[in-house]
py3Dmol code that shows the C-alpha trace and the ligand (Angstrom):
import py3Dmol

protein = """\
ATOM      1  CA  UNK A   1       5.754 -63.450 -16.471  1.00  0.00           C
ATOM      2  CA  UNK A   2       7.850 -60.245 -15.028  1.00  0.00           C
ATOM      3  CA  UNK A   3       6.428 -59.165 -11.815  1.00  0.00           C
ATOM      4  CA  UNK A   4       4.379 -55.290 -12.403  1.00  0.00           C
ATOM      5  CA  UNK A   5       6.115 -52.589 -10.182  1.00  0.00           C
ATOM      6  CA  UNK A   6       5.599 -53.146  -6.422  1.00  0.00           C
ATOM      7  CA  UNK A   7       3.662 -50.623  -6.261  1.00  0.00           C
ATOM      8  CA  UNK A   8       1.133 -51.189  -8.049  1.00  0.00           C
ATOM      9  CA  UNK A   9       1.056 -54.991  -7.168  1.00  0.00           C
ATOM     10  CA  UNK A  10      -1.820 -55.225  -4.681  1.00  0.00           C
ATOM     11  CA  UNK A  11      -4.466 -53.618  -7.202  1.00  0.00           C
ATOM     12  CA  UNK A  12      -3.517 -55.106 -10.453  1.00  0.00           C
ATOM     13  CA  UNK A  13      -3.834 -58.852  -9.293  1.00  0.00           C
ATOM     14  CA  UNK A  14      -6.352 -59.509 -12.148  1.00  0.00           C
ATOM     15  CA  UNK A  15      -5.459 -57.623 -14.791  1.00  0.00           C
ATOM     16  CA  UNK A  16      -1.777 -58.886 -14.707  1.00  0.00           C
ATOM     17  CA  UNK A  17      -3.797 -62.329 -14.875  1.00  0.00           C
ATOM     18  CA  UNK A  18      -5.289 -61.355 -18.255  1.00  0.00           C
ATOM     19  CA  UNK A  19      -1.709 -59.381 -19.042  1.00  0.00           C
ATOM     20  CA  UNK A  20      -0.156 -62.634 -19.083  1.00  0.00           C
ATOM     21  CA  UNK A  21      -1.510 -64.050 -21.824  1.00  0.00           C
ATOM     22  CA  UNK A  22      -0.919 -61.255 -24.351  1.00  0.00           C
ATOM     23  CA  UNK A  23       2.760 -61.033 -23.373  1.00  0.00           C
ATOM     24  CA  UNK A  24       2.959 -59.197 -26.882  1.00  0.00           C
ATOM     25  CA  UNK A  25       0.646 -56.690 -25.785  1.00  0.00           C
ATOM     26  CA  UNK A  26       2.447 -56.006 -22.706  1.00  0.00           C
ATOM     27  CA  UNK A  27       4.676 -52.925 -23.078  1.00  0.00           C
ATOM     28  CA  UNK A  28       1.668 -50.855 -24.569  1.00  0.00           C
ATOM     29  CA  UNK A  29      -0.640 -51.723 -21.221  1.00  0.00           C
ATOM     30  CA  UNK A  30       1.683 -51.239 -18.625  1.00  0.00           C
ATOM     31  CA  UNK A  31       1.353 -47.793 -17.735  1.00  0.00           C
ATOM     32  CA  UNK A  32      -2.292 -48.912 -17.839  1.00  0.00           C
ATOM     33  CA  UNK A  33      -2.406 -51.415 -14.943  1.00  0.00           C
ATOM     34  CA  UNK A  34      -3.700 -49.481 -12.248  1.00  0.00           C
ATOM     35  CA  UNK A  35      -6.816 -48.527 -14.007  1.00  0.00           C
ATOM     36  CA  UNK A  36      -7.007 -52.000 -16.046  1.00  0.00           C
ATOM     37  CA  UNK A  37      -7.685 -53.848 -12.052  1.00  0.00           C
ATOM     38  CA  UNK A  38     -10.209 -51.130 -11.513  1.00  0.00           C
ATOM     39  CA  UNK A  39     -12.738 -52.024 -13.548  1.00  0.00           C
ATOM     40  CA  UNK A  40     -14.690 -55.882 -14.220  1.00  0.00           C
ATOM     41  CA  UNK A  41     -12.096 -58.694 -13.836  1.00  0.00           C
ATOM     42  CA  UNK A  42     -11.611 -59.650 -17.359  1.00  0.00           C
ATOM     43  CA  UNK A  43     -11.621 -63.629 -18.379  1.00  0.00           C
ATOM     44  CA  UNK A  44      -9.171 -65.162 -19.777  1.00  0.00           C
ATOM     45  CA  UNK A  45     -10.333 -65.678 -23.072  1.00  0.00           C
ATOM     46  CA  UNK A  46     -11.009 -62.241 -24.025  1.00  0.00           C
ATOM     47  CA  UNK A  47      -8.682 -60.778 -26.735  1.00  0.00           C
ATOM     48  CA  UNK A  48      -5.793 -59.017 -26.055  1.00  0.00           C
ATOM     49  CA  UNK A  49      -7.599 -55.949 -28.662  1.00  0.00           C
ATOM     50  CA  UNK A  50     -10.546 -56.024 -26.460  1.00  0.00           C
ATOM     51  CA  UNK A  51      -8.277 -55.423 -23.305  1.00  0.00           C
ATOM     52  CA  UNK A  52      -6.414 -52.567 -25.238  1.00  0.00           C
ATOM     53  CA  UNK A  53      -8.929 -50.424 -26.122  1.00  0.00           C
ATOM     54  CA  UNK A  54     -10.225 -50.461 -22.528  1.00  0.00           C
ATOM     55  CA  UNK A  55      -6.514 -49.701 -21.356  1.00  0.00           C
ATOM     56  CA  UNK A  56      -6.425 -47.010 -23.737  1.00  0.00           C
ATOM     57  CA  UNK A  57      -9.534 -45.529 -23.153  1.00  0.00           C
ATOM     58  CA  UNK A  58      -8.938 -45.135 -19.814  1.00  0.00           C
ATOM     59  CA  UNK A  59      -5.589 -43.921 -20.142  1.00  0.00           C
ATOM     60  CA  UNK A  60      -5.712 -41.019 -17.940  1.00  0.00           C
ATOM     61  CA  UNK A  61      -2.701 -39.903 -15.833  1.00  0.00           C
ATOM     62  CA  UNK A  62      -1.647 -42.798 -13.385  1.00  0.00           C
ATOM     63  CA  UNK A  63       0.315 -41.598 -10.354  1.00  0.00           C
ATOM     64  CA  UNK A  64       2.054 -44.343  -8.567  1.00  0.00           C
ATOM     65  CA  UNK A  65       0.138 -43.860  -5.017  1.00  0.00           C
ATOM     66  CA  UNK A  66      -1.004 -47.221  -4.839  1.00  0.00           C
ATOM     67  CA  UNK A  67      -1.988 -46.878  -1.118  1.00  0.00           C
ATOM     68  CA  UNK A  68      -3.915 -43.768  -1.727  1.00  0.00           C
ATOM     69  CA  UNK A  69      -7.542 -45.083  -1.880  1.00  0.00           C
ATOM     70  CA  UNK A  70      -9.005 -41.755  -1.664  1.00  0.00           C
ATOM     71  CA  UNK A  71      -6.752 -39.671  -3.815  1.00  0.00           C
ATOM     72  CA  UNK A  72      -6.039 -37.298  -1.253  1.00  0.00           C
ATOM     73  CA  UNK A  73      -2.130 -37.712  -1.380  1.00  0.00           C
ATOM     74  CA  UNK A  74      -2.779 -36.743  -5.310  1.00  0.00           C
ATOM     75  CA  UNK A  75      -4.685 -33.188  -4.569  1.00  0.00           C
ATOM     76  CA  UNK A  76      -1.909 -32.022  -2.304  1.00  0.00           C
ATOM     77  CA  UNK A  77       0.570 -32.909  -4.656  1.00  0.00           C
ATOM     78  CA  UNK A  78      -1.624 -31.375  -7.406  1.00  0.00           C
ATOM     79  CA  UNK A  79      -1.990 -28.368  -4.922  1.00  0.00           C
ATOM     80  CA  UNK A  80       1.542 -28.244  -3.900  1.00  0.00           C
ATOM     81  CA  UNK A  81       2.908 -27.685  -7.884  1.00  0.00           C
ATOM     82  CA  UNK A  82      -0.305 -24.819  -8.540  1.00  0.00           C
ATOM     83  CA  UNK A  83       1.230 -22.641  -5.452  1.00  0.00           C
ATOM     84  CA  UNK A  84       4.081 -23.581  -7.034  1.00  0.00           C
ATOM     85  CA  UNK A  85       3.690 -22.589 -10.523  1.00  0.00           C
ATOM     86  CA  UNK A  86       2.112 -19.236  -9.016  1.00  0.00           C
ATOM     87  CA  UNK A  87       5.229 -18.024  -7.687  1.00  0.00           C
ATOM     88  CA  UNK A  88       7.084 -18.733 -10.197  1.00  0.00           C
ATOM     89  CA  UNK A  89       4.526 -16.805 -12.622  1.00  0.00           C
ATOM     90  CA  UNK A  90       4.487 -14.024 -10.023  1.00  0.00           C
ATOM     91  CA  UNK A  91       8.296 -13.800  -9.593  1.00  0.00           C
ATOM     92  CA  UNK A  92       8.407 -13.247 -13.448  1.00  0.00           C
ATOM     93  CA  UNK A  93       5.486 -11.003 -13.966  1.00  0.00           C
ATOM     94  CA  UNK A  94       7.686  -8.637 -11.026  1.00  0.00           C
ATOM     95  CA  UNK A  95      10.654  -9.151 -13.017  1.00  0.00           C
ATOM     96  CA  UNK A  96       9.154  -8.366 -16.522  1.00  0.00           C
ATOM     97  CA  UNK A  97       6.665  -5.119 -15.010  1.00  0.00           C
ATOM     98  CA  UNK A  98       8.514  -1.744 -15.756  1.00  0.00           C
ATOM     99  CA  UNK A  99      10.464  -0.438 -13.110  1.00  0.00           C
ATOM    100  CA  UNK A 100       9.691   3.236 -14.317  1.00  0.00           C
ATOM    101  CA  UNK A 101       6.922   4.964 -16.599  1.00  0.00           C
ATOM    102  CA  UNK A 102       5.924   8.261 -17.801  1.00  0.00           C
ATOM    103  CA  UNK A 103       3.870   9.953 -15.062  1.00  0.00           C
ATOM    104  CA  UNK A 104       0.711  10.759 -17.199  1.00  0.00           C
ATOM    105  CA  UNK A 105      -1.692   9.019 -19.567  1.00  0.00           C
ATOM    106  CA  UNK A 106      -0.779   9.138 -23.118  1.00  0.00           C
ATOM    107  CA  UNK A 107      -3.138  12.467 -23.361  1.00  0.00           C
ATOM    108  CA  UNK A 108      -0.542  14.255 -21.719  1.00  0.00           C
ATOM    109  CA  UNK A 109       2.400  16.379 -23.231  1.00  0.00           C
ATOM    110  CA  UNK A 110       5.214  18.278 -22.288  1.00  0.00           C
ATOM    111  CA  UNK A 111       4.253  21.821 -22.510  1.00  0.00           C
ATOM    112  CA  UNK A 112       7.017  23.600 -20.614  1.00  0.00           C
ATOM    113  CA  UNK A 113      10.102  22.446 -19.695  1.00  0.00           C
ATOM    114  CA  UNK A 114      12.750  23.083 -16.423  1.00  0.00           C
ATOM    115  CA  UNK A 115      14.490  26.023 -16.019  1.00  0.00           C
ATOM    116  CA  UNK A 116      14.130  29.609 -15.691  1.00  0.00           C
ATOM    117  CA  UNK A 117      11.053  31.138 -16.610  1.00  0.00           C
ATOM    118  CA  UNK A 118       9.875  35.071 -16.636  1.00  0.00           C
ATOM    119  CA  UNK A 119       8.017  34.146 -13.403  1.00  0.00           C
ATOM    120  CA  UNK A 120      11.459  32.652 -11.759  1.00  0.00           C
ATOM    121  CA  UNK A 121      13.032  29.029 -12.193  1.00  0.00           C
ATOM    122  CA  UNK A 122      10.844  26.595 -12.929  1.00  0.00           C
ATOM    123  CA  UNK A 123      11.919  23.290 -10.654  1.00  0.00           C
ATOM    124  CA  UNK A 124       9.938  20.915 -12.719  1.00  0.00           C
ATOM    125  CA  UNK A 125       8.202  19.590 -16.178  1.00  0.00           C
ATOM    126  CA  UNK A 126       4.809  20.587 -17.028  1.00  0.00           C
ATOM    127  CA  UNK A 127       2.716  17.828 -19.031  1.00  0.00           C
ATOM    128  CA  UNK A 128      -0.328  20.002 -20.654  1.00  0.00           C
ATOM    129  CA  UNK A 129      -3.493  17.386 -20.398  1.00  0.00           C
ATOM    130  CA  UNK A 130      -7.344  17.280 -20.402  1.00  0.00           C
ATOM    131  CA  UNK A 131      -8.474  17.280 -16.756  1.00  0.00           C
ATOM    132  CA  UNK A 132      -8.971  13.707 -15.673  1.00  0.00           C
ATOM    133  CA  UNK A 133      -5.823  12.562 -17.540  1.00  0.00           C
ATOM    134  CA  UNK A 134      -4.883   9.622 -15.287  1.00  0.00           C
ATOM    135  CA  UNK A 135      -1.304  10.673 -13.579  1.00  0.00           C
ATOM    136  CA  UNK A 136       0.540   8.011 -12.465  1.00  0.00           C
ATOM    137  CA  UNK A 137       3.680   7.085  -9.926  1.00  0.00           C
ATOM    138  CA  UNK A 138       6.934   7.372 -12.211  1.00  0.00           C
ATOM    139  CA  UNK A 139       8.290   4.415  -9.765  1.00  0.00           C
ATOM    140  CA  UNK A 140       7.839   2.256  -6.747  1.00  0.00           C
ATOM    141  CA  UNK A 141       7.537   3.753  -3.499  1.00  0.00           C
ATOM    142  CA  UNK A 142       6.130   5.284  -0.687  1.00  0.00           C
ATOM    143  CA  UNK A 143       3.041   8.174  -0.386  1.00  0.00           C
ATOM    144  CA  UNK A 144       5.179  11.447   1.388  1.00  0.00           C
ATOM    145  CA  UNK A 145       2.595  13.782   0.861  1.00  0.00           C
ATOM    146  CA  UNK A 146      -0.676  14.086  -0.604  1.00  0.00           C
ATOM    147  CA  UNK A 147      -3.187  17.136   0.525  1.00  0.00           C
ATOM    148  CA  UNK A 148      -3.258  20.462  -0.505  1.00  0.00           C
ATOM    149  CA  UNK A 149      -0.104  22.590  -0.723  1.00  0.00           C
ATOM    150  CA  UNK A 150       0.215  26.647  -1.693  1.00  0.00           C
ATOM    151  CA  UNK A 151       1.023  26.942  -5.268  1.00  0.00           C
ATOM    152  CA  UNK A 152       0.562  23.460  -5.755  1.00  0.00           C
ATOM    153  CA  UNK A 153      -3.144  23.318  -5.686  1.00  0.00           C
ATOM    154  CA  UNK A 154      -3.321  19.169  -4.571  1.00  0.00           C
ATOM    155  CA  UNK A 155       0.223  17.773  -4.499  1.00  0.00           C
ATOM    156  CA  UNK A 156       1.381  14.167  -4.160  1.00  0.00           C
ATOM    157  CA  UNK A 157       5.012  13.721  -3.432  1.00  0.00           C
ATOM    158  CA  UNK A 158       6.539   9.773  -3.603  1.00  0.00           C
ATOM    159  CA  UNK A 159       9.775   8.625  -2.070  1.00  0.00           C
ATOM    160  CA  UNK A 160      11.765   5.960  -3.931  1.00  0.00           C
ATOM    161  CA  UNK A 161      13.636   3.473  -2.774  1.00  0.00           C
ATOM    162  CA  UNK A 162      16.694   5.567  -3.599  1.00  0.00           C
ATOM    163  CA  UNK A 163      15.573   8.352  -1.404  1.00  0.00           C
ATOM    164  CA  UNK A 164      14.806   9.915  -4.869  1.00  0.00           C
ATOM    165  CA  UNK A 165      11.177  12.208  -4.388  1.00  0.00           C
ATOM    166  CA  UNK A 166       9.141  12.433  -7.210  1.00  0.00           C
ATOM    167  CA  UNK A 167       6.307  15.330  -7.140  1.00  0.00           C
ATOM    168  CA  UNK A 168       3.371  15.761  -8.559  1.00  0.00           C
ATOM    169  CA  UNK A 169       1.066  18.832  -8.641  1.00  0.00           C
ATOM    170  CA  UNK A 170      -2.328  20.877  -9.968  1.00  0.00           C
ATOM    171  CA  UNK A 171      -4.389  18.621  -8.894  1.00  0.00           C
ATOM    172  CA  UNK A 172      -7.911  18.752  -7.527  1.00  0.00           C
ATOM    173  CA  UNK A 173      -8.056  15.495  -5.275  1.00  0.00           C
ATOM    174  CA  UNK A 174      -5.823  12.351  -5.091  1.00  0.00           C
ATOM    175  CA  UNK A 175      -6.113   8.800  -4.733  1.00  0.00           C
ATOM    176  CA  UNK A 176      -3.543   7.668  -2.350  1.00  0.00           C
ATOM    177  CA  UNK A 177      -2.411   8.045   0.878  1.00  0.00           C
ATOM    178  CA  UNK A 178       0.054   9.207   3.591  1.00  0.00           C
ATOM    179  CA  UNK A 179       1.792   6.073   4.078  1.00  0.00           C
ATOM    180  CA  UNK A 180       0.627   3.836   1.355  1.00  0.00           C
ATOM    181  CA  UNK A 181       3.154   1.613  -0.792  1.00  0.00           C
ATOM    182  CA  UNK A 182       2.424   2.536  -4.878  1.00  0.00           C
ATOM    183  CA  UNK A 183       3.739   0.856  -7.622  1.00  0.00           C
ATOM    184  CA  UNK A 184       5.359   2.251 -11.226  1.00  0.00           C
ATOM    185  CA  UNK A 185       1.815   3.147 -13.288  1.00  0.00           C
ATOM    186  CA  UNK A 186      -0.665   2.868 -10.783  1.00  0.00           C
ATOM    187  CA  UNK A 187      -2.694   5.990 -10.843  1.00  0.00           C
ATOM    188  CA  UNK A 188      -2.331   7.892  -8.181  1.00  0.00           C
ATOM    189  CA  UNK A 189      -4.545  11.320  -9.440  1.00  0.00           C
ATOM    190  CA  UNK A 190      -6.260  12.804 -12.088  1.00  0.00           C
ATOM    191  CA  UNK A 191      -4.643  16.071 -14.036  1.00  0.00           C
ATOM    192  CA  UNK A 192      -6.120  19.322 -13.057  1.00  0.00           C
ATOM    193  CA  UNK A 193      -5.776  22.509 -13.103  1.00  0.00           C
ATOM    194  CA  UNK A 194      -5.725  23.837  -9.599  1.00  0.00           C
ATOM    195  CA  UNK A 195      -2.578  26.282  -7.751  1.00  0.00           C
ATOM    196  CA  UNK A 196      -0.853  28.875  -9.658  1.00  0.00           C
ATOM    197  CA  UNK A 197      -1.763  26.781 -12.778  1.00  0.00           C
ATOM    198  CA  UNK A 198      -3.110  28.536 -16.123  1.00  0.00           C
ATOM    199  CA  UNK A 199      -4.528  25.406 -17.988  1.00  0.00           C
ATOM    200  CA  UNK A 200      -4.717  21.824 -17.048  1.00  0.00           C
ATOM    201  CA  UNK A 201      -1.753  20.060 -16.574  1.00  0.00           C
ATOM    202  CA  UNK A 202       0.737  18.069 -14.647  1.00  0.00           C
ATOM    203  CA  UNK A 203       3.726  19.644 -12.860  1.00  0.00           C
ATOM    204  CA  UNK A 204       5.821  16.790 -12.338  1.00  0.00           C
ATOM    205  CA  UNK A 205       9.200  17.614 -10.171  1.00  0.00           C
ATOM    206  CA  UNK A 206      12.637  15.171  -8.892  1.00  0.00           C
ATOM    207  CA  UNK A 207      14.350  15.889  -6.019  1.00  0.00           C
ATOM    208  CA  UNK A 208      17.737  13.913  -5.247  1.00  0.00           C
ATOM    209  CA  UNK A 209      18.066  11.884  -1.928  1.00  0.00           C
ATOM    210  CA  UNK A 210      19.932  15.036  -0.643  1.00  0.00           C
ATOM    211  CA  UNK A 211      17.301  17.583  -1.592  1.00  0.00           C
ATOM    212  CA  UNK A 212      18.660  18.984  -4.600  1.00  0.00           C
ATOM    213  CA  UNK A 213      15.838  19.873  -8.110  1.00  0.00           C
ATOM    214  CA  UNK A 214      17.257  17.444 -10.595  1.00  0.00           C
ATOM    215  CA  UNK A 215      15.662  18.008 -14.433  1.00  0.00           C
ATOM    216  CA  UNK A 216      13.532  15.381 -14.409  1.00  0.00           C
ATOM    217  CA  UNK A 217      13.646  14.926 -18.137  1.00  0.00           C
ATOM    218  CA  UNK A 218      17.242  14.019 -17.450  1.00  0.00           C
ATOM    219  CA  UNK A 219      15.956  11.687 -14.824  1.00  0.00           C
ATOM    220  CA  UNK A 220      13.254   9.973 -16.741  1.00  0.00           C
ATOM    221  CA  UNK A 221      15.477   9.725 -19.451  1.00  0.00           C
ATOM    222  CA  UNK A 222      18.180   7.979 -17.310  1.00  0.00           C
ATOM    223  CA  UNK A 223      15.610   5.095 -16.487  1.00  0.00           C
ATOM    224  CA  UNK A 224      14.635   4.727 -20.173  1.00  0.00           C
ATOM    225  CA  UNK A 225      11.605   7.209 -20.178  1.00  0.00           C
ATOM    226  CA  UNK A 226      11.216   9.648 -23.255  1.00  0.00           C
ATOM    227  CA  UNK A 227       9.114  12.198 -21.566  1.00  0.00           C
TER     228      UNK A 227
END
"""
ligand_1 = """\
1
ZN
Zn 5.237 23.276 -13.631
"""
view = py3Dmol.view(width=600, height=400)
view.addModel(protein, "pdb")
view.setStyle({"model": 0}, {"cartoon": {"style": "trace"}})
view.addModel(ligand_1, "xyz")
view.setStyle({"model": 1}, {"stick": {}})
view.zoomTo()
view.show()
C-alpha cells in the first residue's frame, strides 16, 4: 500500500487501514483522508461505497496543516488572503473611479459661458440650477478656500495636484473645509444663488498653476468632460 502524504500521516492511521482494502477506491478518497480519520474508526469489513459517501460528504476544503489542532494557522491564512483581496479590490476601484467630473448634479446647465460680458469679462462658466443642486469637486485635491468672498456670495476654491485651482461660487454655505483632502464628485456645496448672482446657479472658474483664467470649458473638455 503507498504511504498517504507525510503530512497527513499521524491522523489518518485508521482510515488508510480501511483505504487499503479498496485500493480501487483509492484515488477518489485521497484528498479525503484527513477528514475520513476524524470521524468513527471504520472496520474492515465495511464496503468501500459505504466509506465513499462518508468521504464525499464530508468533502470540505482540506488544508494540509496537519499539526494545526485548533485551526488557528488556517484563520490567519484565511485572514491574510481577505486583506489581501481588499487591496487589490481597492487598488482597482482607485484605478477605475474618474479622475475628473462635471462640477454640478445633472440639474445643472450651462447658462453663460467665458468671456466678455456687458458687465466686463466674465472669468468663468455659469451652470443655471435649482438651489440645492449638489456641486461637486471637478478633481482631487485640496480645500484653498471656503467662506464668504465679495461678489462671490460663499466660494470654495480647490487646488489640484497640478497646482491647477478650480473655483466655485454663489453659494449659501459649504461642506468642506480649509485644509481638507476632496475627491473628484464628492459634494462639496449646494447651488445657490447668493453674490452678484441673478438666479441660482454655479459659477465655476480654472486658474493655471501660474495664476492665469483658463476657459474652463476648454479645461473640462481636455480631461474628457462635456460641460
Ligand atoms: Zn459666473
Amino acid at each position: 500500500m503507498p504511504a498517504p502524504p507525510s503530512v497527513l500521516r499521524g491522523r489518518i492511521v485508521v482510515a488508510a487501514v480501511a483505504v487499503g482494502a479498496f485500493a480501487a477506491a483509492q484515488q477518489t478518497l485521497t484528498s479525503n483522508y484527513a477528514l475520513a480519520s476524524d470521524s468513527t474508526p471504520l472496520a474492515q469489513g465495511e464496503g468501500a461505497a459505504a466509506f465513499g459517501v462518508q468521504g464525499k460528504t464530508s468533502s470540505q476544503e482540506v488544508l494540509p496543516l496537519a499539526d494545526d489542532a485548533d485551526g488557528s494557522l488556517d484563520m490567519e491564512a484565511l485572514n491574510r488572503a481577505a486583506a489581501a483581496n481588499a487591496r487589490r479590490d481597492a487598488r482597482e476601484a482607485e484605478r477605475l473611479r474618474p479622475k475628473f467630473v462635471r462640477p454640478i448634479g445633472p440639474g445643472g446647465q450651462v447658462s453663460s459661458g467665458w468671456g466678455l460680458r456687458l458687465d466686463g469679462m466674465h472669468w468663468g462658466i455659469d451652470f443655471a440650477a435649482p438651489l440645492g443642486e449638489p456641486i461637486l469637486a471637478a478633481a482631487d485635491g485640496v480645500v484653498l478656500n471656503s467662506g464668504p468672498a465679495d461678489g462671490y456670495g460663499y466660494w470654495v476654491r480647490i487646488k489640484h495636484a497640478d497646482g491647477t485651482i478650480t473655483t466655485y461660487g454663489h453659494m449659501y454655505s459649504a461642506l468642506v473645509r480649509v485644509g481638507q483632502p476632496v475627491k473628484a464628485g464628492q459634494q462639496i456645496a449646494a447651488v445657490g444663488n447668493n453674490g452678484a448672482s441673478s438666479g441660482s446657479h454655479l459659477h465655476f472658474q480654472v486658474e493655471s498653476a501660474s495664476g492665469g483664467h483658463l476657459n474652463p470649458r476648454a479645461w473640462l473638455q481636455d480631461h474628457g468632460i462635456q460641460p
